[in-house]
PDB file of N, CA, C and O in Angstrom, chain B, residues numbered from 101:
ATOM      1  N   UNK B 101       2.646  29.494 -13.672  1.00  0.00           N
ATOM      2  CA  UNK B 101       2.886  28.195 -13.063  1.00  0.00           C
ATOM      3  C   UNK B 101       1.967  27.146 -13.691  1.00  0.00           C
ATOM      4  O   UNK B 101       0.780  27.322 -13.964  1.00  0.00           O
ATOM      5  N   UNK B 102       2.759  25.902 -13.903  1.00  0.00           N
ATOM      6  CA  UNK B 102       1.611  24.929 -14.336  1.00  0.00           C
ATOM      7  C   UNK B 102       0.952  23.990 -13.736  1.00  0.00           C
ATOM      8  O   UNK B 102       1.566  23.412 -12.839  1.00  0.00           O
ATOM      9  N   UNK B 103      -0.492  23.539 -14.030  1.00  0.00           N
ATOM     10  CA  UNK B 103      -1.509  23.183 -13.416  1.00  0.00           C
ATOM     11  C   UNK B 103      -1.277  21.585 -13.283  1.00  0.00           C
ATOM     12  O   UNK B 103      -1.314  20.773 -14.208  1.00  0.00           O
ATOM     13  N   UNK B 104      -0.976  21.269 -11.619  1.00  0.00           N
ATOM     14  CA  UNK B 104      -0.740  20.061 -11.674  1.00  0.00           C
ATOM     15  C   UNK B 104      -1.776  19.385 -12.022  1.00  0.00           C
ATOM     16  O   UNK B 104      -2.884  19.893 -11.847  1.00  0.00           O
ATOM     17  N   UNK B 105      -1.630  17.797 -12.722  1.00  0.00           N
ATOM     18  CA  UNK B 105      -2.922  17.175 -12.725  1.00  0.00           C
ATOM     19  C   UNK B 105      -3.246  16.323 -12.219  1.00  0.00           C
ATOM     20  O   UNK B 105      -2.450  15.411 -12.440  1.00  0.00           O
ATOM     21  N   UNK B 106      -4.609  15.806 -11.133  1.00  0.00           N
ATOM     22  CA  UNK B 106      -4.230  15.114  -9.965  1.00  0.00           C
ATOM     23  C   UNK B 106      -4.868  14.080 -10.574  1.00  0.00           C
ATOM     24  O   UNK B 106      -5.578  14.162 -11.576  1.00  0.00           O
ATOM     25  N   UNK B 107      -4.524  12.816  -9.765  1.00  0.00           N
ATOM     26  CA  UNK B 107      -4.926  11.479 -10.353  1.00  0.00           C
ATOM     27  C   UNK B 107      -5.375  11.299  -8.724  1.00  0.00           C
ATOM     28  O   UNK B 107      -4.668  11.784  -7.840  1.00  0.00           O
ATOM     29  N   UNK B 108      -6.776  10.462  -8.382  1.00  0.00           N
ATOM     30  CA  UNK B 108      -7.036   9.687  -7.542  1.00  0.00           C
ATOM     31  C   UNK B 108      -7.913   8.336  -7.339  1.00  0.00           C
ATOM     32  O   UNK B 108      -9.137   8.247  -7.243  1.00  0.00           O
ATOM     33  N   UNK B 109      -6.927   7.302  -7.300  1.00  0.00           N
ATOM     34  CA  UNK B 109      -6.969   6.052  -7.511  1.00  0.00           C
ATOM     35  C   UNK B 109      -7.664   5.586  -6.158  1.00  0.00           C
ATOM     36  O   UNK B 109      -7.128   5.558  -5.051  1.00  0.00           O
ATOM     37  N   UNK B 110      -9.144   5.180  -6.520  1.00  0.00           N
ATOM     38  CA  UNK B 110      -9.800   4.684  -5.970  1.00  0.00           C
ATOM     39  C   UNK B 110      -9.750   3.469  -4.993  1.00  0.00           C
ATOM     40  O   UNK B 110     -10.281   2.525  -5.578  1.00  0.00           O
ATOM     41  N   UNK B 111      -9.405   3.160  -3.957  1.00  0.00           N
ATOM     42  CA  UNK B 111      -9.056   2.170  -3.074  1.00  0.00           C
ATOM     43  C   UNK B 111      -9.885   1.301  -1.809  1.00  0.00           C
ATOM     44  O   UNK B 111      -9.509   0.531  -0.925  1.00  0.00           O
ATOM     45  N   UNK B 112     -11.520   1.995  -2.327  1.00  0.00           N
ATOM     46  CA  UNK B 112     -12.777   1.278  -1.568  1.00  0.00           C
ATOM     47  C   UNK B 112     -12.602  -0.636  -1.871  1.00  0.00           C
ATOM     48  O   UNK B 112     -11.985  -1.291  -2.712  1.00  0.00           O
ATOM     49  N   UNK B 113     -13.197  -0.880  -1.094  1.00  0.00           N
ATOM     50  CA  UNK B 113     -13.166  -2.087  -0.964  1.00  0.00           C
ATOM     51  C   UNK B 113     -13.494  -2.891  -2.346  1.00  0.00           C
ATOM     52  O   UNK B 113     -12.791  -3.857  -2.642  1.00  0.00           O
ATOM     53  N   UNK B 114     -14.662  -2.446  -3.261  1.00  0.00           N
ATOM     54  CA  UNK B 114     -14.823  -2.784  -4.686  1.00  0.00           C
ATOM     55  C   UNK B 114     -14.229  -2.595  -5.397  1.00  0.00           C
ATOM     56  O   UNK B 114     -14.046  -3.532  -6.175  1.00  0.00           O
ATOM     57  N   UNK B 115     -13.597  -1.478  -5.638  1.00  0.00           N
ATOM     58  CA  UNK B 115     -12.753  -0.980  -6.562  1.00  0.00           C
ATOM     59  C   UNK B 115     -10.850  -2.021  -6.262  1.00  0.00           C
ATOM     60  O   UNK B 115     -10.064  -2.490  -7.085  1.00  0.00           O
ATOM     61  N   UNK B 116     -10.825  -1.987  -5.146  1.00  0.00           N
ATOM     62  CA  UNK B 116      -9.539  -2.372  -4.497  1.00  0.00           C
ATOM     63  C   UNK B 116      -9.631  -4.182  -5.189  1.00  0.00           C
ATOM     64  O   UNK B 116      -8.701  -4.553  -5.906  1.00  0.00           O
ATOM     65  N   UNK B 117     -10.742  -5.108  -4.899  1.00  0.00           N
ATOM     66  CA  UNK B 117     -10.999  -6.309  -5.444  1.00  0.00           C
ATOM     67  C   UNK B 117     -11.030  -6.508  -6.776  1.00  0.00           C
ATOM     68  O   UNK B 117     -10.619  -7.477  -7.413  1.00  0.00           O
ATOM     69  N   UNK B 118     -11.734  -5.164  -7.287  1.00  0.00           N
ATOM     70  CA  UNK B 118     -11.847  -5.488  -9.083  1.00  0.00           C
ATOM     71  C   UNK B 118     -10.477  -4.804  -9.818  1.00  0.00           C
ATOM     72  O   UNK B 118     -10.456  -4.349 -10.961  1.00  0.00           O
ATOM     73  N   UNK B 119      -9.446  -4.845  -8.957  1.00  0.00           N
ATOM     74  CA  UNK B 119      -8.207  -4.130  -9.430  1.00  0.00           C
ATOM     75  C   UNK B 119      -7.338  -3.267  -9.245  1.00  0.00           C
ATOM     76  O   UNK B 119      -6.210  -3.363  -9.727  1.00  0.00           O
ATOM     77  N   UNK B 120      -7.719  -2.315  -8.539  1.00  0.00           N
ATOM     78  CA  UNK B 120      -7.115  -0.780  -7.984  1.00  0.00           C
ATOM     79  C   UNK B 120      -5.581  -1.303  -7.466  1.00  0.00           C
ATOM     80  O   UNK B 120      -4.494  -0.760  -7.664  1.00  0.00           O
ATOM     81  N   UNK B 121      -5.854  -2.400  -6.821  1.00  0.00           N
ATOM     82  CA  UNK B 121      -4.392  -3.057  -6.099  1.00  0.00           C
ATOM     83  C   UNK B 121      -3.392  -2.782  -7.029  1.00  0.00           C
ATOM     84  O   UNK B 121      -2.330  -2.255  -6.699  1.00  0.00           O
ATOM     85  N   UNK B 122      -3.718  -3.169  -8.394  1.00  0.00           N
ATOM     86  CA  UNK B 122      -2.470  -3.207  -9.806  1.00  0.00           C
ATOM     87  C   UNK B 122      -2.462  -1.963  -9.694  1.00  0.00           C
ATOM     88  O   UNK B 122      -1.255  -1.778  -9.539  1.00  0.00           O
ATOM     89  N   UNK B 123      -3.033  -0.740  -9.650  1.00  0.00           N
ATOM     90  CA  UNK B 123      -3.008   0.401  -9.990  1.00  0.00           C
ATOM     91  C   UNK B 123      -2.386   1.346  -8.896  1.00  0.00           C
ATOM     92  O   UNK B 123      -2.455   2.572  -8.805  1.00  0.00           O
ATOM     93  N   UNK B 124      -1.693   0.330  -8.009  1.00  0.00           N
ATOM     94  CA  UNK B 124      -1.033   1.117  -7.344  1.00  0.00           C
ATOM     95  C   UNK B 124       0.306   1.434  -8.039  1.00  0.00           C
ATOM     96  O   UNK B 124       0.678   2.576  -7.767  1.00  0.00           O
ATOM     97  N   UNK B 125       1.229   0.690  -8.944  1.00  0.00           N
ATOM     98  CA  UNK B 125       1.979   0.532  -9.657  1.00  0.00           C
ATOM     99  C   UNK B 125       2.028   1.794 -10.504  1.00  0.00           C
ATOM    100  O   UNK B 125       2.917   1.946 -11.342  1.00  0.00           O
ATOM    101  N   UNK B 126       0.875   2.896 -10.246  1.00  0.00           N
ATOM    102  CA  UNK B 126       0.651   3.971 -10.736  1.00  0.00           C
ATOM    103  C   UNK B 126       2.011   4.969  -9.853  1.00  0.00           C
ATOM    104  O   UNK B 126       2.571   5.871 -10.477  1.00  0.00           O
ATOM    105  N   UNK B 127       2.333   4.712  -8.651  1.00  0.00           N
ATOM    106  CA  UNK B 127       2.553   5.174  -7.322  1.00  0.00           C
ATOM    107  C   UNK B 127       4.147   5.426  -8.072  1.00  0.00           C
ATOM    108  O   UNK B 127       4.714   6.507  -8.235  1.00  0.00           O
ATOM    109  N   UNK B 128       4.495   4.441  -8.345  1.00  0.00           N
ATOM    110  CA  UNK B 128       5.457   4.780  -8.869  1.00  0.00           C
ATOM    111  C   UNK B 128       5.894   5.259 -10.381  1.00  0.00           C
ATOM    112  O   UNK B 128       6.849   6.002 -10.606  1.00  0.00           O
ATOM    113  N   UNK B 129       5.137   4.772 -11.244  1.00  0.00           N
ATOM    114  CA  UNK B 129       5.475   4.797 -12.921  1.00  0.00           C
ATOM    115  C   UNK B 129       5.392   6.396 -13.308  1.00  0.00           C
ATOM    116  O   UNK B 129       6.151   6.897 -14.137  1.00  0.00           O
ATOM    117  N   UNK B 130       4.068   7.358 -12.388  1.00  0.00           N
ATOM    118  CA  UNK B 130       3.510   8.364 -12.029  1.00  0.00           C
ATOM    119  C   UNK B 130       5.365   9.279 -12.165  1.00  0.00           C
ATOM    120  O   UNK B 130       6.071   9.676 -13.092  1.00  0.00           O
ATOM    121  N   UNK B 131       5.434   9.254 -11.090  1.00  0.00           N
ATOM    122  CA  UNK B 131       6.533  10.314 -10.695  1.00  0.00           C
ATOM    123  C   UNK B 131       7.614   9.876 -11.310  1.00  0.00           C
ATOM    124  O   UNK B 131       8.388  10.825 -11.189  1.00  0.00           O
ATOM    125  N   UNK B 132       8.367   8.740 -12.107  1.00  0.00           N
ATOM    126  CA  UNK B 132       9.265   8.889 -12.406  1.00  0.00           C
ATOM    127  C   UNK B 132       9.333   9.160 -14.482  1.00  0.00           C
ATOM    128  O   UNK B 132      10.335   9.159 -15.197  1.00  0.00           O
ATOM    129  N   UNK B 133       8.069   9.327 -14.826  1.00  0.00           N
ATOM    130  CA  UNK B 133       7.414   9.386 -15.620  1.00  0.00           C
ATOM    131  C   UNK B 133       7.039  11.122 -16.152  1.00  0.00           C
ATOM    132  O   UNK B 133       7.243  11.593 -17.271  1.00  0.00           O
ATOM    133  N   UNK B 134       6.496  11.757 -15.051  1.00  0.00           N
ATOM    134  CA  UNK B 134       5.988  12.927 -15.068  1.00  0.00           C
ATOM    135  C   UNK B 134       6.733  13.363 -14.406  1.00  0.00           C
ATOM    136  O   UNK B 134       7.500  13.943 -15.174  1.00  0.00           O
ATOM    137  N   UNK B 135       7.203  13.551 -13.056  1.00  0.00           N
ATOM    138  CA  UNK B 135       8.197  14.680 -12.345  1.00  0.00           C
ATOM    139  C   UNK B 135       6.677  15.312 -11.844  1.00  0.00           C
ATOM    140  O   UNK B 135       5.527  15.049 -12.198  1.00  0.00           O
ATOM    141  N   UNK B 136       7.071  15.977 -11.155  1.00  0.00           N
ATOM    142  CA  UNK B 136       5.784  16.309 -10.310  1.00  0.00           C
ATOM    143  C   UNK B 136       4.658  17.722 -10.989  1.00  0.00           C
ATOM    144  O   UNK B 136       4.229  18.768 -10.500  1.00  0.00           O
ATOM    145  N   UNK B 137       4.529  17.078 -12.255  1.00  0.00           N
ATOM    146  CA  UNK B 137       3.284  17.543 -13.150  1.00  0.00           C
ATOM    147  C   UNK B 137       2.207  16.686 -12.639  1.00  0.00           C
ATOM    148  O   UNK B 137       1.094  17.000 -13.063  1.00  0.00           O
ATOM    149  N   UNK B 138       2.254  15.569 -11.743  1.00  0.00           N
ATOM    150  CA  UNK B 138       1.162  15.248 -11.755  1.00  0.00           C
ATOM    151  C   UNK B 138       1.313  14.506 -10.165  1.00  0.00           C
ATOM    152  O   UNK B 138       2.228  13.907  -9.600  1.00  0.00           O
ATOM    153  N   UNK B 139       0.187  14.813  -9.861  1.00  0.00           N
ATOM    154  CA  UNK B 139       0.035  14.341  -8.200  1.00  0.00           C
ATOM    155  C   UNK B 139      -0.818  12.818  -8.038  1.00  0.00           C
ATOM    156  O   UNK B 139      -1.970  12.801  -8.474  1.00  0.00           O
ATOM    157  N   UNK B 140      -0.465  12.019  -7.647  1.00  0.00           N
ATOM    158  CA  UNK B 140      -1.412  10.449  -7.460  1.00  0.00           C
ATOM    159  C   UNK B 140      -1.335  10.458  -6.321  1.00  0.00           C
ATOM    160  O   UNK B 140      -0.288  10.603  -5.691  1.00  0.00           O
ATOM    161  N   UNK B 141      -3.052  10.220  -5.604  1.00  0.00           N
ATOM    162  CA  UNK B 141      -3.145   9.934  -4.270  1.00  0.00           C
ATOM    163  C   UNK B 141      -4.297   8.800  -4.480  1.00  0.00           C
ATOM    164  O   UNK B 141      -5.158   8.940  -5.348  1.00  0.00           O
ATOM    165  N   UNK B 142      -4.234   7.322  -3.358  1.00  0.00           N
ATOM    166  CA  UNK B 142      -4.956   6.845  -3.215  1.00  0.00           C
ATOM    167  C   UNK B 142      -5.992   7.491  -2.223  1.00  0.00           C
ATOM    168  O   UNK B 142      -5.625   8.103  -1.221  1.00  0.00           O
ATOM    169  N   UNK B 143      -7.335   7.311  -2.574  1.00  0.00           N
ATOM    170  CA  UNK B 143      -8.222   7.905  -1.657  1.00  0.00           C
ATOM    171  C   UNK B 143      -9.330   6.686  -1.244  1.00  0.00           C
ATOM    172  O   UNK B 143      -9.378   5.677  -1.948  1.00  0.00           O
ATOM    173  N   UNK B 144     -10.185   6.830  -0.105  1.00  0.00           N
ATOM    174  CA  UNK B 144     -10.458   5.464   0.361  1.00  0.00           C
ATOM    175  C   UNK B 144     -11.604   5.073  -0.476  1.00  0.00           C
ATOM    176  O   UNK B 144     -11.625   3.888  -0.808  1.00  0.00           O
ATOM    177  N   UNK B 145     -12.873   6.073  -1.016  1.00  0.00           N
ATOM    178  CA  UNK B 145     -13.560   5.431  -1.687  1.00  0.00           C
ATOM    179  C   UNK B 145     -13.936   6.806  -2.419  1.00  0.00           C
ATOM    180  O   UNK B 145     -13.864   7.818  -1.722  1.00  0.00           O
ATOM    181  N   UNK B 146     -14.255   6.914  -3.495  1.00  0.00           N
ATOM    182  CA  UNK B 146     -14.855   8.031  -4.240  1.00  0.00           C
ATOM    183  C   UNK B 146     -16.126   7.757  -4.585  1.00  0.00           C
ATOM    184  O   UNK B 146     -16.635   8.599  -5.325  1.00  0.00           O
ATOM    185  N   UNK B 147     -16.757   6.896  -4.297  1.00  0.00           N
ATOM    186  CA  UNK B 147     -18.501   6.122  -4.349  1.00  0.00           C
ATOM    187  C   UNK B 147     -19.180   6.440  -5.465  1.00  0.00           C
ATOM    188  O   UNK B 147     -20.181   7.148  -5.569  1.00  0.00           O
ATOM    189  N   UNK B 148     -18.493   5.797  -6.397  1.00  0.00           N
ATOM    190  CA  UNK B 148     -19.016   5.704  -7.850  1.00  0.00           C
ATOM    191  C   UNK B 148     -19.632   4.199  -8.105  1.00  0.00           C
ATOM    192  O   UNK B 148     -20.449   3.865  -8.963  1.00  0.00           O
ATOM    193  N   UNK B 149     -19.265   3.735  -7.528  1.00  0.00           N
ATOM    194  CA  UNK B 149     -19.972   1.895  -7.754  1.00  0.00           C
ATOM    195  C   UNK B 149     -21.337   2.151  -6.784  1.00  0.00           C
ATOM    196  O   UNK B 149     -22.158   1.318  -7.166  1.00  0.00           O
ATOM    197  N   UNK B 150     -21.853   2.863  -5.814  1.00  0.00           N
ATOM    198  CA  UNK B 150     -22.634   3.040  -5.299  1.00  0.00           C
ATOM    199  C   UNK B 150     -23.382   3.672  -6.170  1.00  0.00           C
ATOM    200  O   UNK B 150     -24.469   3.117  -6.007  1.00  0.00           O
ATOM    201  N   UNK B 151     -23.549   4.579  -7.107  1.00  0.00           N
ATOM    202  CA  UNK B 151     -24.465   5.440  -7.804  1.00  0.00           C
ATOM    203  C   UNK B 151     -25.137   4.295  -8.766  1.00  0.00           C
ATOM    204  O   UNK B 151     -26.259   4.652  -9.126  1.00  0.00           O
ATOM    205  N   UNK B 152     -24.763   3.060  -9.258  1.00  0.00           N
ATOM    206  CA  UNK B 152     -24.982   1.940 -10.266  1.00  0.00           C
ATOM    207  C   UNK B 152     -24.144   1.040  -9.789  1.00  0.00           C
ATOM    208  O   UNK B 152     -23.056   0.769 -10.298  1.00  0.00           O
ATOM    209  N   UNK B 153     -24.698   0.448  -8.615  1.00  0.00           N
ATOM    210  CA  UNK B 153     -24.006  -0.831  -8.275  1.00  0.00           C
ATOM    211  C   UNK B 153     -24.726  -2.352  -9.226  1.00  0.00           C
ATOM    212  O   UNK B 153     -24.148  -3.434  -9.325  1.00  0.00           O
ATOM    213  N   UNK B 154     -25.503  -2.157  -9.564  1.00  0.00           N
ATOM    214  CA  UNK B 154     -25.396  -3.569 -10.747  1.00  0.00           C
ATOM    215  C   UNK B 154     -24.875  -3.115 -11.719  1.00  0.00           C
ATOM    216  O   UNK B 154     -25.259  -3.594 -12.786  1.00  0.00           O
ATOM    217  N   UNK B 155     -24.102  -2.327 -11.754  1.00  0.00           N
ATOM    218  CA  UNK B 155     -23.196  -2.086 -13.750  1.00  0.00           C
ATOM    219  C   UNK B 155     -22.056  -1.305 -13.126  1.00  0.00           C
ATOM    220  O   UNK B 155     -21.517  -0.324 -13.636  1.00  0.00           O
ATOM    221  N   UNK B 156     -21.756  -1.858 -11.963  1.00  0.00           N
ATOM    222  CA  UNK B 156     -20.164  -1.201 -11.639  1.00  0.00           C
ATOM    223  C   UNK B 156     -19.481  -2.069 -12.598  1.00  0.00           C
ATOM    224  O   UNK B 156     -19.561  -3.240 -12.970  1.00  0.00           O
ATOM    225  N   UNK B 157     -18.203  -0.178 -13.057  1.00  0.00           N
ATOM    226  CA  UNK B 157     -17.423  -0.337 -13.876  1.00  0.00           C
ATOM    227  C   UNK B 157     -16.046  -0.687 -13.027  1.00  0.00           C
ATOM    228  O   UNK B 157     -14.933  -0.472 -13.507  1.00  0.00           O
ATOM    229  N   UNK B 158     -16.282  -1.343 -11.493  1.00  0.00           N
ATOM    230  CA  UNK B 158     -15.334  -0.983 -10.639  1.00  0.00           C
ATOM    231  C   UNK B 158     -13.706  -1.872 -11.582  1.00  0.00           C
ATOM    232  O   UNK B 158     -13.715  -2.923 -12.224  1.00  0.00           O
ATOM    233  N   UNK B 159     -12.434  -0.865 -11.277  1.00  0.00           N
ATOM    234  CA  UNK B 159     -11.950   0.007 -10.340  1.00  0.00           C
ATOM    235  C   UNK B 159     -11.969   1.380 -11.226  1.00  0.00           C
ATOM    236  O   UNK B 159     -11.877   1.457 -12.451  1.00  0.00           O
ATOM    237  N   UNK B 160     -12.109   2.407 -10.316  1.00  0.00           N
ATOM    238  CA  UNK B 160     -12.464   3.939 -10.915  1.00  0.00           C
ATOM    239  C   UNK B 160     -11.242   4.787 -10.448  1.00  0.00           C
ATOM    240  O   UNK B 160     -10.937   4.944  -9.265  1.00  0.00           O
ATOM    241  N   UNK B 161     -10.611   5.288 -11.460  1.00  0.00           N
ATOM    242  CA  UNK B 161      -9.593   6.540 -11.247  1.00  0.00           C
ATOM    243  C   UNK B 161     -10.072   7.960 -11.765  1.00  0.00           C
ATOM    244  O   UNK B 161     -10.312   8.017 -12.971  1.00  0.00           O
ATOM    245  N   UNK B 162     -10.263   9.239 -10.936  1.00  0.00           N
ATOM    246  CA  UNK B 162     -10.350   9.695 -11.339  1.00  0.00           C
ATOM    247  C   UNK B 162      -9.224  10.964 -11.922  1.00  0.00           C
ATOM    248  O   UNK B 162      -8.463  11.333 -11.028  1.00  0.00           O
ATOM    249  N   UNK B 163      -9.089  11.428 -12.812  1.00  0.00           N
ATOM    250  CA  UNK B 163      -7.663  12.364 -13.234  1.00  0.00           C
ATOM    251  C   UNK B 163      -8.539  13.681 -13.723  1.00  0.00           C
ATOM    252  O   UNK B 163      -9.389  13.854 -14.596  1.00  0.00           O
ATOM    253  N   UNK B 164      -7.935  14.493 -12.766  1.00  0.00           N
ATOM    254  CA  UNK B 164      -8.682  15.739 -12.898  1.00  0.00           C
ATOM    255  C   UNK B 164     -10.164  15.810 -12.168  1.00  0.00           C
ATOM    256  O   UNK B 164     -10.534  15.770 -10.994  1.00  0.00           O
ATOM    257  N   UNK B 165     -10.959  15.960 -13.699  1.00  0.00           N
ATOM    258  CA  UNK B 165     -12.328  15.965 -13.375  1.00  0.00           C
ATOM    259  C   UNK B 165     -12.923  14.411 -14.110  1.00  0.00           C
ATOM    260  O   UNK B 165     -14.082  14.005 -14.025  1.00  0.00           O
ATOM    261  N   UNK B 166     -11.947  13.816 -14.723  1.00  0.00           N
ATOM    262  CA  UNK B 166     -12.388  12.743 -15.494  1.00  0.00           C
ATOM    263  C   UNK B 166     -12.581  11.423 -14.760  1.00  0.00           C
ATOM    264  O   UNK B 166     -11.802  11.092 -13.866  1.00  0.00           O
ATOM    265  N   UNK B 167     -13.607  10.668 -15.128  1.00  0.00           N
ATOM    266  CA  UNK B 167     -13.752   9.362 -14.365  1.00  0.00           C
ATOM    267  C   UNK B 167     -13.619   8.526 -15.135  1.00  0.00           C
ATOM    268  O   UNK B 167     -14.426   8.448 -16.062  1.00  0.00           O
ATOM    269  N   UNK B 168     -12.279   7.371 -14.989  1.00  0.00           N
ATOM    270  CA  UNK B 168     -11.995   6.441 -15.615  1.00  0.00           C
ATOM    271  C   UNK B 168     -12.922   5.144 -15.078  1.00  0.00           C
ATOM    272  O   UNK B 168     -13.054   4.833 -13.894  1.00  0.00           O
ATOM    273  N   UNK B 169     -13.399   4.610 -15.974  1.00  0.00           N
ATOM    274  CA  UNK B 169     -14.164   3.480 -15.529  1.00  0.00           C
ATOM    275  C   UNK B 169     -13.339   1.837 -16.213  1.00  0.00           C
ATOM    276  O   UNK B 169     -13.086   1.754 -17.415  1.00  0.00           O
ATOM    277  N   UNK B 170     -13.042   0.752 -15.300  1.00  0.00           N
ATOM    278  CA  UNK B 170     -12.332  -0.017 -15.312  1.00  0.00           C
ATOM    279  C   UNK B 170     -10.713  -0.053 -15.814  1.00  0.00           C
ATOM    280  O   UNK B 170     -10.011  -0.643 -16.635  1.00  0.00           O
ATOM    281  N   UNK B 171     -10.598   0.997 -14.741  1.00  0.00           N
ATOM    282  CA  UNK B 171      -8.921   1.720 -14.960  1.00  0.00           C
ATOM    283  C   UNK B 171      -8.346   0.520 -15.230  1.00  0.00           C
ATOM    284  O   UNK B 171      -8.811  -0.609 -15.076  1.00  0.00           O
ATOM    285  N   UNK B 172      -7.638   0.753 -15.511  1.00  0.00           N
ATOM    286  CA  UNK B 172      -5.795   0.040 -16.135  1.00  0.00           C
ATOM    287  C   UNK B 172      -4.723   1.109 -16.044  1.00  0.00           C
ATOM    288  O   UNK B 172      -4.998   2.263 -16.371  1.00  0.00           O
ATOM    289  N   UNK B 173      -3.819   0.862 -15.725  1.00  0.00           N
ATOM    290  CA  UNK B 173      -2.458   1.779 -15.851  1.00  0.00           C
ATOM    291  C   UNK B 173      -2.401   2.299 -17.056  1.00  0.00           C
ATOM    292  O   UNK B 173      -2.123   3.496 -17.124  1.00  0.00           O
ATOM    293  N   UNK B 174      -2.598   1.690 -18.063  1.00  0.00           N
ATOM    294  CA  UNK B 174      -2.084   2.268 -19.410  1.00  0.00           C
ATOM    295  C   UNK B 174      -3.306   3.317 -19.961  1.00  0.00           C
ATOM    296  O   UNK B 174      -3.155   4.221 -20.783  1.00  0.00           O
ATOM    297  N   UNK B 175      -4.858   2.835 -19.099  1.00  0.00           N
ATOM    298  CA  UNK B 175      -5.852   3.902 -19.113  1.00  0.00           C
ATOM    299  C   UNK B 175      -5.515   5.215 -18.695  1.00  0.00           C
ATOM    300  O   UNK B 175      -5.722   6.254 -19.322  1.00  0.00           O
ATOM    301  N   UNK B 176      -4.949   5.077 -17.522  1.00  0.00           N
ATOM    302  CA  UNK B 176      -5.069   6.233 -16.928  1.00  0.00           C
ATOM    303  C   UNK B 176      -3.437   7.329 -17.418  1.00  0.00           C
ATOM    304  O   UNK B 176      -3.351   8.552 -17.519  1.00  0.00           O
ATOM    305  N   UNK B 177      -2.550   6.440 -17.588  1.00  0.00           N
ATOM    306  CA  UNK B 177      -1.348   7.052 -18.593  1.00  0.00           C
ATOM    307  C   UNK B 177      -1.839   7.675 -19.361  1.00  0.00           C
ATOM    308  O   UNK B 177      -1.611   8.884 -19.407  1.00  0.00           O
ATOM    309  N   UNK B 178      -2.882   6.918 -20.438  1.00  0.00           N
ATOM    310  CA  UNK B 178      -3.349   7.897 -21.833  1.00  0.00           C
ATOM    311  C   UNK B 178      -4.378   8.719 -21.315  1.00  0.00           C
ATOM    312  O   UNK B 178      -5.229   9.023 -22.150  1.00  0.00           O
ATOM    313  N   UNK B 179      -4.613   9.365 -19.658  1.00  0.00           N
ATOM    314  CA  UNK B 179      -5.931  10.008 -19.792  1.00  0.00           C
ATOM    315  C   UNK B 179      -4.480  11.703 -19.347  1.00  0.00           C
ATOM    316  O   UNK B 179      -4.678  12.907 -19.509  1.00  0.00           O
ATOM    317  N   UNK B 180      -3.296  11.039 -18.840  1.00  0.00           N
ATOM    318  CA  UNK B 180      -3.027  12.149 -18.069  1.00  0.00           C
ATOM    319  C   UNK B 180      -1.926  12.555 -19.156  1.00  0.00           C
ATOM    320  O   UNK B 180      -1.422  13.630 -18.830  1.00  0.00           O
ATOM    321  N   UNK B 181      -1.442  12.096 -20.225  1.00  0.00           N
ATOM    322  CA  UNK B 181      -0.718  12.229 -21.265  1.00  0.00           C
ATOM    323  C   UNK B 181      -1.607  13.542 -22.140  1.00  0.00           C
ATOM    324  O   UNK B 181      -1.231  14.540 -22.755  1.00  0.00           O
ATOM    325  N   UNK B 182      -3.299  12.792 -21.748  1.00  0.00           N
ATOM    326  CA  UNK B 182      -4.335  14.050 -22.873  1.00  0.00           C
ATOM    327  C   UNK B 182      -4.038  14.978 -21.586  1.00  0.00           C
ATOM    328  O   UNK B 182      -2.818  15.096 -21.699  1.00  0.00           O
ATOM    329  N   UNK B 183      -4.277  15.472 -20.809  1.00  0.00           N
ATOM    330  CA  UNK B 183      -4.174  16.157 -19.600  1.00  0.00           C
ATOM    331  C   UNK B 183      -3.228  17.659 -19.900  1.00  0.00           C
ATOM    332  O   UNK B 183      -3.513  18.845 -20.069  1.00  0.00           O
ATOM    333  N   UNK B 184      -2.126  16.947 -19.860  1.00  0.00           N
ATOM    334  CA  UNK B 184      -0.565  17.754 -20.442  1.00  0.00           C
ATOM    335  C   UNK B 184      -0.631  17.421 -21.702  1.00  0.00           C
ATOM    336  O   UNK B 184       0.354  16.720 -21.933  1.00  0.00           O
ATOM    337  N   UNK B 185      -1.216  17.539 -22.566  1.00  0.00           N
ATOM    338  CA  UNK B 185      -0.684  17.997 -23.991  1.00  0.00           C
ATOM    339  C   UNK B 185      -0.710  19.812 -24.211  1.00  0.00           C
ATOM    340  O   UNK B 185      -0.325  20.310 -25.269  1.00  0.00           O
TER     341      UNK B 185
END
C-alpha cells in the first residue's frame, strides 16, 4: 500500500495573516490533482513562528516531515510532487 503524504497547512493567527488564507486553495487543487495520495488538513497552529518570532518565515506548511517556510501553493506542489516521485 502506498504511503499517503500529509500536508498541514498552518492556520494560527500569524500564519493565517501572512497568507495561509491563499493556501487554502490547496483544499482543493490537492485532491483533484493527486486523488487521495495525499491528505491536506488545516491545523490551528503548528508554533513555528513562536520558536523565532522576530524572523518568522510565517505562513508554514508542513508536508510530511518537511517545513515549508513562507508557503505558496506552487511551494508546497513542488514539495509534495518531490514526496511521490
Amino acid at each position: 500500500m502506498e504511503k499517503k503524504v500529509s500536508v498541514k497547512v498552518c492556520l494560527g493567527t500569524t500564519c493565517f495573516v501572512m497568507g495561509s488564507a491563499n493556501l487554502q486553495e490547496l483544499l482543493d487543487t490537492v485532491p483533484s490533482r493527486y486523488g487521495d495520495k495525499v491528505d491536506v488538513t488545516g491545523v490551528s497552529c503548528l508554533g513555528l513562528c513562536s520558536i523565532d518570532w522576530e524572523y518568522s518565515k510565517a505562513p508554514y506548511v508542513k508536508v510530511d516531515d518537511e517545513i515549508i517556510k513562507e508557503a505558496t501553493v506552487e511551494k508546497v506542489l513542488k514539495a509534495i510532487d518531490e514526496k511521490l516521485k
